[in-house]
N, C-alpha and C positions, 0 to 999 in steps of 0.2 A: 585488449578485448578478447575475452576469453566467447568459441563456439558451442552450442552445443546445439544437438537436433532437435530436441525436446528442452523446454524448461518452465518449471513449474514453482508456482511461487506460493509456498506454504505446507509446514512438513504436519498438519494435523490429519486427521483421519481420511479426508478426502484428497488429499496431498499424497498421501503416502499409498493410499488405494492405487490411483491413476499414475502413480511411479512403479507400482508392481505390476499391472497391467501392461503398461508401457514395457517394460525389460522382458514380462512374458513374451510378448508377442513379439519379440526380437528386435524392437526399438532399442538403437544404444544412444553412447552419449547423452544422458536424460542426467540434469542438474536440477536438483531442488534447492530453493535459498529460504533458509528460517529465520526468522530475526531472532530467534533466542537460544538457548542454548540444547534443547531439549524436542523432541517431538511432541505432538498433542498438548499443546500448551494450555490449553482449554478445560481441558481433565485433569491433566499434571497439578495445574493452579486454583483450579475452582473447585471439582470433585472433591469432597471428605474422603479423610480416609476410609475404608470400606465401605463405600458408595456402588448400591452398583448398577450396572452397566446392561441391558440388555434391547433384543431388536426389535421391542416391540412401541409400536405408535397407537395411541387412541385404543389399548387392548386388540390391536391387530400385530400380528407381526409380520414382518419385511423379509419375504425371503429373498437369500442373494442371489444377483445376477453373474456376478465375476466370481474374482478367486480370493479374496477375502472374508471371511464371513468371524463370526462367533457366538457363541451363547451365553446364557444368564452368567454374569463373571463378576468379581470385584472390579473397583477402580485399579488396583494392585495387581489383579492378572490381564486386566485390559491393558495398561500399560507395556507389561511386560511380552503379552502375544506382539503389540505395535512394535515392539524394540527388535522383537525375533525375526520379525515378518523384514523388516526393514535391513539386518544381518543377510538374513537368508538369499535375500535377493541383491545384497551387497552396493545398496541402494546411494549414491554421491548426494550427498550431505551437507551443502555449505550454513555450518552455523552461524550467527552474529552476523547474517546479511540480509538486513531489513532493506526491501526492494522499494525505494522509493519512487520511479515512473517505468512506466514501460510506452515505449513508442513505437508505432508501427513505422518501417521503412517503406522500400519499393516492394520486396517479398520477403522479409526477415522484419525482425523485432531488436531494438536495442532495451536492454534492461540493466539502469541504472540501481546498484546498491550500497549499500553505507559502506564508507569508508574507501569512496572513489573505485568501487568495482564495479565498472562493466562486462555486460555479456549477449553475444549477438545468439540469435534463436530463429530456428525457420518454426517452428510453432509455440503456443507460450498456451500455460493456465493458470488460471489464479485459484487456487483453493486456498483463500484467508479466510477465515473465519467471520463472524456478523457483531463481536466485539472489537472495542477499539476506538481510542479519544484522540483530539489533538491534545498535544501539551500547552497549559494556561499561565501564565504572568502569574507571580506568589500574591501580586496587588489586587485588593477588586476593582472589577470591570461595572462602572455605578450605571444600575437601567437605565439613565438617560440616554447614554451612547451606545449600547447594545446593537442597535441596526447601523450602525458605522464601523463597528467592529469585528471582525472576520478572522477567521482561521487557516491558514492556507491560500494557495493561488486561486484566484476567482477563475470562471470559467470565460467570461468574455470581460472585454477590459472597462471599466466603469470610468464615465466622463466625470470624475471630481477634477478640480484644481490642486488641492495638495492630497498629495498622499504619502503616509508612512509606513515603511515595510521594519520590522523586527525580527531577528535573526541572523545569524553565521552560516547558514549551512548553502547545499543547493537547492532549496527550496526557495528558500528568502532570494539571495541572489535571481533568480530566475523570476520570482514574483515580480522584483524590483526591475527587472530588464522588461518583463513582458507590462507593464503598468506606465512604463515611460514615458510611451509615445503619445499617450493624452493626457497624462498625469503630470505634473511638478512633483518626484518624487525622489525623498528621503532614506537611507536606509541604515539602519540604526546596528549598530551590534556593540556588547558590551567591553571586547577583547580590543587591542589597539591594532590588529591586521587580521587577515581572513589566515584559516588553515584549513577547511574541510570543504570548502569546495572545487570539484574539478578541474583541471585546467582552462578547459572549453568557456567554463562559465566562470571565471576568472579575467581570460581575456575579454568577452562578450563586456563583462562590468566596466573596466577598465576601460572599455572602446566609448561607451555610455557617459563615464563620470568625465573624459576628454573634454567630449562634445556638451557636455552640461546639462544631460538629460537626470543623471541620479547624482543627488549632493550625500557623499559619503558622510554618517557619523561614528567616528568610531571611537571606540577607549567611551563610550554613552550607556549610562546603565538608568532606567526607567523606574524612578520610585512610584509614582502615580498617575493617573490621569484622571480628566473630571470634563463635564458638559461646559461650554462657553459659547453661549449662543449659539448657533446651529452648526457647531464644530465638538475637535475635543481638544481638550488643552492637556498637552504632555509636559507634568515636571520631571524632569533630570534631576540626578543628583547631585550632579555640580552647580545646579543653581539656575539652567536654563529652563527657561517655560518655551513652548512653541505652539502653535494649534494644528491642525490638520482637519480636512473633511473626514478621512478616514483611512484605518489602521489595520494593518494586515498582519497578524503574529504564527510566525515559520519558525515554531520551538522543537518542531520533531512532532511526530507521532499524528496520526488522522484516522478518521473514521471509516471505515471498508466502504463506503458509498461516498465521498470523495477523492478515495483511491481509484474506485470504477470512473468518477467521472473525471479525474485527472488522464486516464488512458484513454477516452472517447465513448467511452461504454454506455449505450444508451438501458433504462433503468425503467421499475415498475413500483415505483416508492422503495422501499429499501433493497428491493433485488432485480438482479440483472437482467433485463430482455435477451432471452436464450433460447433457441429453437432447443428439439429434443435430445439432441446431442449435448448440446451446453454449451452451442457457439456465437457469439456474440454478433455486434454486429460489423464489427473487424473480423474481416476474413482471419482465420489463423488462430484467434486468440479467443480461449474456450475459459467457462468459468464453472468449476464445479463446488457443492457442498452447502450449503447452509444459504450465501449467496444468490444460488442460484434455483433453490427448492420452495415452496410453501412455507412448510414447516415438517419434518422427518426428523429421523432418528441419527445414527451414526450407520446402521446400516443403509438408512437410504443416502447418505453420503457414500458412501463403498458402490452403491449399484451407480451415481451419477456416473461417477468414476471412471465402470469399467464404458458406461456407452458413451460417452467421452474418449476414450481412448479407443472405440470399435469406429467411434465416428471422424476421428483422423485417421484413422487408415485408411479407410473408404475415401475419405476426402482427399489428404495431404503424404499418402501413400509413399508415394514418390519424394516426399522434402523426408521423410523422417526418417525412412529405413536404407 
């Protein structure tokens, strides 16, 4: 378990704002984790080439609050100030670490990310962006069974009888442990043994499948499924059919408003309930940018930012510096 004092999850414009602010004001130890390989992922991929980029909202513009700012620019030199900005300030980078939960402890944060890296944090932010799917089965999903079909860990455990969880990872694991205790549940994954889940949630599974709480499928790969009476009927490709009440599929990837409510993060339709700092309503754990705004520009990403990082200080003074 790696510490750090600060971390902050996601290196887009509001990421990278509240990480230069943070280092200004003599925060060290500040970890940002990006799931891809590149900052500003949002511009990098969607922005046209010479698209551009300026701070103005509704024909108003947005003057800065912090130490970021910029004017009417290409896609191309927005980029490139982000890249500088991020140099200059010699800003810790972990790329290819898509943050899959963050949990609040006694007074620190554990944050789980791919490829079995954790990281403990006395304060955390989320600057993810407002894009962002789970991953779907290649098969269709037929509208009859849509309201039995789900995407990720549910929030409280649903009283069915059978249930089928889908996936390798620590998602599905975790789905599958936390669904147990009411559920008869199944857990499917296409490989003939786990290798991407933690140790933690490894043993946890193993403790479950003893006791006969989750009946392991593995080496199962899912050609189809289809309505059958008030279930859904899973064909396998080796020839097995099964039914279940309902199906939970942990393929990777979710939507920023089930990431907020995977951490506890209570919400206002698609953004987060956040006093004017950006602090949630876990002490500690702040959310800025897009998230957490109306609707704004990048500059008004950049001003979340810096009063997010004026509002830890004041508040968690003492944990971060």
């Amino acid at each position: 378990m790696e510490k750090a004092k600060l971390l902050v999850v996601g290196a887009g414009p509001a990421g990278i704002a509240a990480s230069v602010e943070a280092e200004a004001a003599g925060i060290r130890n500040v970890i940002i984790l990006e799931k891809t390989d590149h900052i500003c992922d949002t511009s990098f991929r969607f922005y046209p080439k010479g698209k551009r980029v300026d701070p103005f909202f509704m024909k108003t513009r947005e003057e800065p609050l912090g130490i970021l700012s910029f004017d009417v620019e290409s896609r191309e030199e927005f980029l490139a100030r982000m890249n500088k900005a991020a140099a200059d300030h010699a800003l810790d980078i972990r790329f290819r670490h898509d943050v899959r939960r963050v949990i609040k402890k006694d007074d620190y944060f554990e944050v789980y990310a791919a490829n079995n890296n954790l990281f403990e944090a006395r304060v955390c932010i989320i600057a993810i962006g407002i894009f962002g799917a789970p991953a779907k089965p290649s098969y269709e999903i037929p509208r009859e069974v849509r309201d039995k079909v789900f995407f990720g860990m549910p929030l409280e455990t649903p009283k069915t009888r059978r249930a089928l969880v889908v996936g390798g990872g620590n998602t599905a694991v975790e789905t599958a442990c936390f669904l147990c205790g009411e559920n008869q549940v199944c857990l499917s994954y296409r490989r003939p043994q786990f290798f991407r889940p933690n140790p933690t949630n490894v043993c946890t599974l193993e403790g479950k499948c003893e006791t006969g709480l989750i009946d392991l499928l593995l080496n199962t790969d899912i050609e189809s499924i289809e309505p059958e009476g008030g279930q859904v009927k899973v064909n396998f490709k080796d020839g097995r059919r099964m039914s279940f009440d309902t199906i939970y599929y942990c393929l990777g990837g979710s939507t920023p408003q089930a990431f907020l409510r995977s951490a506890g993060i209570e919400s206002k339709g698609k953004r987060a309930s956040v006093s004017e700092d950006g602090e949630t309503n876990i002490k500690g754990l702040f959310v800025v940018g897009d998230l957490a705004a109306e609707k704004g520009t990048i500059m008004r990403a950049f001003n979340s930012a810096s009063l997010t990082v004026k509002g830890i200080l004041q508040k968690y003074g003492d944990k971060v510096k």
